[in-house]
N, CA, C and O atoms as CSV, one atom per row, in Angstrom:
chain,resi,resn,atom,element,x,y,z
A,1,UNK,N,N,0.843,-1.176,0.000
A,1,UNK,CA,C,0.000,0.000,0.000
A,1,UNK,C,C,0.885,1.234,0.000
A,1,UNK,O,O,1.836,1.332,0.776
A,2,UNK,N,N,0.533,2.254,-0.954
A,2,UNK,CA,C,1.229,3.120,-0.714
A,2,UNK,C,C,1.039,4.355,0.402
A,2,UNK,O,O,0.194,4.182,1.280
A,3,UNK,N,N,1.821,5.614,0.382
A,3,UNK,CA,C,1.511,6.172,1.331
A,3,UNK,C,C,1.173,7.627,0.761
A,3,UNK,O,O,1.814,7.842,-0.268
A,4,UNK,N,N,0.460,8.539,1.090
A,4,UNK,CA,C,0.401,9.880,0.038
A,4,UNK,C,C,-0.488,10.546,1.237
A,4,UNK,O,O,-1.466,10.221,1.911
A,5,UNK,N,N,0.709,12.051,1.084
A,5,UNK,CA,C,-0.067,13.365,1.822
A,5,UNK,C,C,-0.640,13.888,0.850
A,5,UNK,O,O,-0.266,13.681,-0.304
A,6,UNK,N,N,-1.794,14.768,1.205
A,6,UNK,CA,C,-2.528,15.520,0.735
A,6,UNK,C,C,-2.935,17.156,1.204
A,6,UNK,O,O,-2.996,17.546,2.370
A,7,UNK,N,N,-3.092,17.668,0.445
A,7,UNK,CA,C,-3.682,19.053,0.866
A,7,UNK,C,C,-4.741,19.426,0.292
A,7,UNK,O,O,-4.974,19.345,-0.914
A,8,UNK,N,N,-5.645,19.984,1.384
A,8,UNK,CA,C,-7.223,20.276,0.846
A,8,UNK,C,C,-7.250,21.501,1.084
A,8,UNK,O,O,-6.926,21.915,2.197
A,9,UNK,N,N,-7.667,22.386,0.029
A,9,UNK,CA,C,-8.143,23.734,0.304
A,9,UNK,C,C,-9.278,23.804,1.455
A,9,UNK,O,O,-9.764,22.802,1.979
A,10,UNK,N,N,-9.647,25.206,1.786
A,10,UNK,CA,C,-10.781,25.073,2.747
A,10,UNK,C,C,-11.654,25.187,2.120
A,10,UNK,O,O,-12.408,25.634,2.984
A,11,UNK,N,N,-12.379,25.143,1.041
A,11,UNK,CA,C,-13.716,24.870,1.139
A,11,UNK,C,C,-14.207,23.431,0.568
A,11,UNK,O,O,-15.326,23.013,0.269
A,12,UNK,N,N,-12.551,22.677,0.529
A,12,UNK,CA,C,-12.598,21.607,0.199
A,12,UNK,C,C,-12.670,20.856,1.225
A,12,UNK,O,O,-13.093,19.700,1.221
A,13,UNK,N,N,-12.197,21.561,2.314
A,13,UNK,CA,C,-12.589,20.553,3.920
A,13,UNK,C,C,-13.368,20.908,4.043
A,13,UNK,O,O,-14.271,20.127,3.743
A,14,UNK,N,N,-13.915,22.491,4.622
A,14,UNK,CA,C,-15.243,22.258,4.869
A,14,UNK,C,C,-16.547,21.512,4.486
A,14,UNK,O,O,-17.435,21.097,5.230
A,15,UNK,N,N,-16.423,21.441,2.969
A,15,UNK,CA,C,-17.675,20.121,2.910
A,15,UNK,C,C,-17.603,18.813,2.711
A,15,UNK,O,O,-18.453,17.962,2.450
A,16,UNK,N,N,-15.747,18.769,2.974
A,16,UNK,CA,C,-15.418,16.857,3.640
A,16,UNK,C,C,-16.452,16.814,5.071
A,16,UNK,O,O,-17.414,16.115,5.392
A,17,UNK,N,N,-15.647,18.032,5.772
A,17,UNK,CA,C,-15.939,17.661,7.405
A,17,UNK,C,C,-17.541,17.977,7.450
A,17,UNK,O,O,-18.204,17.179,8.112
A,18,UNK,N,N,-18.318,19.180,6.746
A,18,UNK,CA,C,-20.133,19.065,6.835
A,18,UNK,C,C,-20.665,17.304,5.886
A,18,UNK,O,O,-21.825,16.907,5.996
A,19,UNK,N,N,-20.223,16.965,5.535
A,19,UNK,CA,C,-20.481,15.252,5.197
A,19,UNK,C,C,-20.458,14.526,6.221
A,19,UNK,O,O,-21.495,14.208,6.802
A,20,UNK,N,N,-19.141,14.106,6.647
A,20,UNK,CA,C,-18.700,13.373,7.592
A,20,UNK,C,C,-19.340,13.707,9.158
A,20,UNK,O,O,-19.380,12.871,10.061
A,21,UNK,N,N,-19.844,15.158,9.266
A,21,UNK,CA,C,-20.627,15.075,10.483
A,21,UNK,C,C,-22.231,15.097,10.372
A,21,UNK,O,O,-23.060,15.010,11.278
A,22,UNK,N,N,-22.424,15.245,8.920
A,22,UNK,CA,C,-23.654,14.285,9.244
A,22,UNK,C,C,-24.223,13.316,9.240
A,22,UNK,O,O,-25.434,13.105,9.181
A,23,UNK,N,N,-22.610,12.046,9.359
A,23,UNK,CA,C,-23.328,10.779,9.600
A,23,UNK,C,C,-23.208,10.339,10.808
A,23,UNK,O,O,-22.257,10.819,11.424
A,24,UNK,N,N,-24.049,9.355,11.526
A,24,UNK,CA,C,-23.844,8.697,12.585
A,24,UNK,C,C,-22.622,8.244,12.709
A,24,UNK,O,O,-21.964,8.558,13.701
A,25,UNK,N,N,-22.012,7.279,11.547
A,25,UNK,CA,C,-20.595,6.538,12.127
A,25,UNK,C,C,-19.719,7.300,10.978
A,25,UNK,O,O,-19.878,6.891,9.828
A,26,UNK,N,N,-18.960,8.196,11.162
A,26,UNK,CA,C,-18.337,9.139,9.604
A,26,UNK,C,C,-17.271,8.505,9.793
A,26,UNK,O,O,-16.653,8.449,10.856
A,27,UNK,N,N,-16.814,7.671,8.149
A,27,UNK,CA,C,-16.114,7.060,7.890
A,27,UNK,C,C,-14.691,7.677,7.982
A,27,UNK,O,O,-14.768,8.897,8.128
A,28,UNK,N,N,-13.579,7.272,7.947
A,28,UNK,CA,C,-11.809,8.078,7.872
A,28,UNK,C,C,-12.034,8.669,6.445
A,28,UNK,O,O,-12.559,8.382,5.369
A,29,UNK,N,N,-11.235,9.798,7.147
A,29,UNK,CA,C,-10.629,10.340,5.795
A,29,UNK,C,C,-9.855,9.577,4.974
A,29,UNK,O,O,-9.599,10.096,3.888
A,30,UNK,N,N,-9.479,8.663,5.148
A,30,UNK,CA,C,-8.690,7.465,4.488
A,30,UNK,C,C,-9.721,6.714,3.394
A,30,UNK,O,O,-9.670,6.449,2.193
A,31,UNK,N,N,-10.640,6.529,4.431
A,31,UNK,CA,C,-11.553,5.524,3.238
A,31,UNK,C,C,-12.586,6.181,2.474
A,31,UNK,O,O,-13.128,5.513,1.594
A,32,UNK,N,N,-13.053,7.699,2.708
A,32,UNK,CA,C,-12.998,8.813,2.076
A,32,UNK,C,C,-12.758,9.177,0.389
A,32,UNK,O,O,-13.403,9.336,-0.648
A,33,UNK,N,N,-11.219,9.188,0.958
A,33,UNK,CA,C,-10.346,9.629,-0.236
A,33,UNK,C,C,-10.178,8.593,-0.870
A,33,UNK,O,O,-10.015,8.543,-2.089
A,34,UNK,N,N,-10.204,7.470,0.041
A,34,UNK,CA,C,-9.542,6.263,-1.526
A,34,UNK,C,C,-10.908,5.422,-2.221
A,34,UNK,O,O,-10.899,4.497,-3.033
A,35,UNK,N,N,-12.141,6.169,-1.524
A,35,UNK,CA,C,-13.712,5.874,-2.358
A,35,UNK,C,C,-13.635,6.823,-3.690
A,35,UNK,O,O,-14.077,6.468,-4.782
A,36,UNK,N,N,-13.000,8.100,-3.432
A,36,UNK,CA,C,-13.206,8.963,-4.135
A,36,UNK,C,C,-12.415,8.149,-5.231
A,36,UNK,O,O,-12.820,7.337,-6.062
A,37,UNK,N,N,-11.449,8.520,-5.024
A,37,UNK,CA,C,-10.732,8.132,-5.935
A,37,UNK,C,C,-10.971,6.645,-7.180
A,37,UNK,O,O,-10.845,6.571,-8.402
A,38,UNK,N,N,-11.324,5.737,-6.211
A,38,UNK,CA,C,-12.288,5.260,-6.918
A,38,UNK,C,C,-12.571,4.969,-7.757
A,38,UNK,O,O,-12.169,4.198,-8.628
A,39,UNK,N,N,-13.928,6.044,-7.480
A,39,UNK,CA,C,-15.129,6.329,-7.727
A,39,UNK,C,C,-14.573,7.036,-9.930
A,39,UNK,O,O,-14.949,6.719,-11.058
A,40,UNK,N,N,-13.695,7.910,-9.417
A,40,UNK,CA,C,-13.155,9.064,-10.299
A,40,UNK,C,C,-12.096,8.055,-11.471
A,40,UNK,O,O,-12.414,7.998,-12.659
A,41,UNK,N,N,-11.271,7.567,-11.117
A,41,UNK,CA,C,-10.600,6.104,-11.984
A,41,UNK,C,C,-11.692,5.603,-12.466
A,41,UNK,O,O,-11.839,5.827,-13.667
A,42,UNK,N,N,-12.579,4.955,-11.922
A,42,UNK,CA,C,-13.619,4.100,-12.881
A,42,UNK,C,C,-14.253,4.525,-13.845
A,42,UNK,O,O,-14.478,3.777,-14.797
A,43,UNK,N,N,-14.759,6.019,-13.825
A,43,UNK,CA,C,-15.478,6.565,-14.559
A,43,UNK,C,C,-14.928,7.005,-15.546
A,43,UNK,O,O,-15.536,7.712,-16.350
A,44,UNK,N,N,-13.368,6.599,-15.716
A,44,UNK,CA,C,-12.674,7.718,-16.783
A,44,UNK,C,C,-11.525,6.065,-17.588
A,44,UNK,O,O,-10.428,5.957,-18.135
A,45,UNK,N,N,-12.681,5.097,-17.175
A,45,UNK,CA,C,-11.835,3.672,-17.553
A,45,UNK,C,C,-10.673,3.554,-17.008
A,45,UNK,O,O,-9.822,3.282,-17.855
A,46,UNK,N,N,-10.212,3.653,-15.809
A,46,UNK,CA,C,-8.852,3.390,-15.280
A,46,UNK,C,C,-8.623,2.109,-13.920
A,46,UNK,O,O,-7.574,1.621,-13.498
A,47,UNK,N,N,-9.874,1.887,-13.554
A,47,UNK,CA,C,-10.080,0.951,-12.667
A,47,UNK,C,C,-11.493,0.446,-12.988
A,47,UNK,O,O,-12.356,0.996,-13.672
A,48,UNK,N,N,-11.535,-0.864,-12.264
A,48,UNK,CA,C,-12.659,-1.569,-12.461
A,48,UNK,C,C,-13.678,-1.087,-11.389
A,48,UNK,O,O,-13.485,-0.786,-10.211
A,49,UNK,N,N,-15.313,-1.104,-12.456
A,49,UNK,CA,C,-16.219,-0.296,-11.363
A,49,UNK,C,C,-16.434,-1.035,-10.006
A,49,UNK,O,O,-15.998,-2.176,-9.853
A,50,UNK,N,N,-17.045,-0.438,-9.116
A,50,UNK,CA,C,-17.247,-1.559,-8.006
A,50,UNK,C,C,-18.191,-2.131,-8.677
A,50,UNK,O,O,-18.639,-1.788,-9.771
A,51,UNK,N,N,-18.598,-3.303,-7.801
A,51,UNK,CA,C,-19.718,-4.495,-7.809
A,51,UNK,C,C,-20.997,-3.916,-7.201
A,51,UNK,O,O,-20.769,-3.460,-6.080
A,52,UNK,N,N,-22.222,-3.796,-7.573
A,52,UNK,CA,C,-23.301,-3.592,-6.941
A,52,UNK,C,C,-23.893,-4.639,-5.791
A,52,UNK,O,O,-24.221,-5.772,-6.143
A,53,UNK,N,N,-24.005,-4.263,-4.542
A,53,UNK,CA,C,-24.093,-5.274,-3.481
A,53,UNK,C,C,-25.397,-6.147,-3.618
A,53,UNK,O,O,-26.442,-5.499,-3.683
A,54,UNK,N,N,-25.474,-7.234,-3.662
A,54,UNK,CA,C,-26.981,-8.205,-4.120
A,54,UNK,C,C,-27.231,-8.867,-2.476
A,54,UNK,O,O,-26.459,-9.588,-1.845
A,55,UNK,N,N,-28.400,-8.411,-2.119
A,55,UNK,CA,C,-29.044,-9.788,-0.980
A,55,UNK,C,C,-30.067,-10.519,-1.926
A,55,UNK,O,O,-30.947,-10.019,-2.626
A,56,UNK,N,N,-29.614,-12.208,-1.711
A,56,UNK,CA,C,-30.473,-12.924,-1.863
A,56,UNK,C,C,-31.286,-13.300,-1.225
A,56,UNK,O,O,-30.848,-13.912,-0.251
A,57,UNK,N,N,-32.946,-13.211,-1.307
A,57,UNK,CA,C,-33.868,-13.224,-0.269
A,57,UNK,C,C,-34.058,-14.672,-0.255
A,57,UNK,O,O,-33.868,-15.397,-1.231
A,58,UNK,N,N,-34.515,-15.129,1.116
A,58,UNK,CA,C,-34.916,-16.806,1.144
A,58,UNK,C,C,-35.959,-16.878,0.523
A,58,UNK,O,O,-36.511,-15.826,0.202
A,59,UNK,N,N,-36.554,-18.175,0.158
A,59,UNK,CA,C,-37.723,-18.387,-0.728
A,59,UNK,C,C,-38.584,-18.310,0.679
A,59,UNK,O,O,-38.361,-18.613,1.852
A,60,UNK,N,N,-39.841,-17.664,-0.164
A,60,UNK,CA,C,-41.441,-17.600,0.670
A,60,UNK,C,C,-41.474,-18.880,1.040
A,60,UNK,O,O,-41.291,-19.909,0.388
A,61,UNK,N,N,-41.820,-18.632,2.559
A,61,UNK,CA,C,-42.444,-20.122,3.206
A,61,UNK,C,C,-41.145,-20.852,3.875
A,61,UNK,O,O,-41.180,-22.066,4.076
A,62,UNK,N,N,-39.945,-20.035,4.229
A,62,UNK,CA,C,-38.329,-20.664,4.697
A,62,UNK,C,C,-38.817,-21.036,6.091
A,62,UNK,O,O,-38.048,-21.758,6.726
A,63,UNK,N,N,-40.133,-20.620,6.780
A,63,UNK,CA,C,-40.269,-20.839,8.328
A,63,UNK,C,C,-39.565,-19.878,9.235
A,63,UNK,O,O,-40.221,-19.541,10.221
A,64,UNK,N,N,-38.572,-19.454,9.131
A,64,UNK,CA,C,-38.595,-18.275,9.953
A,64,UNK,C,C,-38.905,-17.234,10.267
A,64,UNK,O,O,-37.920,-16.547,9.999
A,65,UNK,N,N,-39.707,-16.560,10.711
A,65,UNK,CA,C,-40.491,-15.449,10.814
A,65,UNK,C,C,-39.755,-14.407,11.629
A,65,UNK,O,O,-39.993,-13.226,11.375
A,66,UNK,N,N,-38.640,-14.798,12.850
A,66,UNK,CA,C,-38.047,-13.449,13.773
A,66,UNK,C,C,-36.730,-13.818,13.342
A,66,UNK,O,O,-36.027,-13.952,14.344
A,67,UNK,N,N,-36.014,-14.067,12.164
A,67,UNK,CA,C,-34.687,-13.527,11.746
A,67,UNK,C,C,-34.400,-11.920,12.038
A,67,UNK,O,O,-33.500,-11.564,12.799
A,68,UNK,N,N,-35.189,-11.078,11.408
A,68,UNK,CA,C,-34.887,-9.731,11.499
A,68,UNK,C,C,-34.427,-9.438,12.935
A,68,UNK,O,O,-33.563,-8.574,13.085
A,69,UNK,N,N,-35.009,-10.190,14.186
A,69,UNK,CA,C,-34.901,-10.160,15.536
A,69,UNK,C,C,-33.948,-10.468,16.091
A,69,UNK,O,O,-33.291,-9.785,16.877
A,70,UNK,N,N,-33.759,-11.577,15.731
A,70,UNK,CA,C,-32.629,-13.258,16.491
A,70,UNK,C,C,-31.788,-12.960,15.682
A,70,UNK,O,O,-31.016,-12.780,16.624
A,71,UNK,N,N,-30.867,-12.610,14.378
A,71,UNK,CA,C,-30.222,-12.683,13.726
A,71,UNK,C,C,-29.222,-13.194,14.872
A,71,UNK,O,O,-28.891,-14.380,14.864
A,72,UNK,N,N,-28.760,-12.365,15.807
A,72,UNK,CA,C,-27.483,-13.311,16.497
A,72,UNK,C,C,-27.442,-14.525,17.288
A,72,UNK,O,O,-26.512,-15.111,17.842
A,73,UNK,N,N,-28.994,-14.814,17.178
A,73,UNK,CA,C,-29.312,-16.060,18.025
A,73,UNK,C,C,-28.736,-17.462,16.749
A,73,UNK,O,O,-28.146,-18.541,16.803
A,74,UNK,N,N,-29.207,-16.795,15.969
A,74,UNK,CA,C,-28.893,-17.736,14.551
A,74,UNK,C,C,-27.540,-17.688,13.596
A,74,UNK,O,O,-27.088,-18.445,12.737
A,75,UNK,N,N,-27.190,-16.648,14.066
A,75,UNK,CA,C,-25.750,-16.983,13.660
A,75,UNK,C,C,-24.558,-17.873,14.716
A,75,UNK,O,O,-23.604,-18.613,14.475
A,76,UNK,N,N,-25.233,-17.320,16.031
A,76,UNK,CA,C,-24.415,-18.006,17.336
A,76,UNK,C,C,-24.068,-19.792,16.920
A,76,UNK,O,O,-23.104,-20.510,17.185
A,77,UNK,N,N,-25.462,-20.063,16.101
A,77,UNK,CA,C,-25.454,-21.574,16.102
A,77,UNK,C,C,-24.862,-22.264,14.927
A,77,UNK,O,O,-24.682,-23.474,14.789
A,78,UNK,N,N,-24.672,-21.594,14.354
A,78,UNK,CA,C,-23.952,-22.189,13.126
A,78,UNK,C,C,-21.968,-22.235,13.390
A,78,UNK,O,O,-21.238,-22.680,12.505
């Protein structure tokens, strides 16, 4: 991994840091910058895009009804 300083103008921090405080868990500036970046390579063909995240739903009728609930009761057991 490499290593790289950066310099942000201010009104380029200021609306890093008004982002980042309006989330509950605000991610590093690390993972930040290297989303951006990214984000900015892919679109200009230089990296591969990300993957779009897929949940596969269980088929109707799986019998469990309080997964959404127990999830750690049911993972505990496996």
């Amino acid at each position: 991994m490499k290593r790289a300083a950066i310099t942000l103008d201010g009104q380029l921090e200021a609306a890093l840091e008004a982002y980042r405080k309006r989330l509950d868990a605000p991610p590093t500036l690390t993972s930040v910058v290297q989303t951006a970046l990214r984000e900015y390579l892919a679109r200009r063909g230089f990296a591969p895009p990300s993957k779009p995240f897929h949940i596969t739903p269980a088929k109707k009728g799986s019998g469990k009804r309080d997964v959404s609930l127990r999830h750690d009761d049911y993972l505990a057991r496996e």
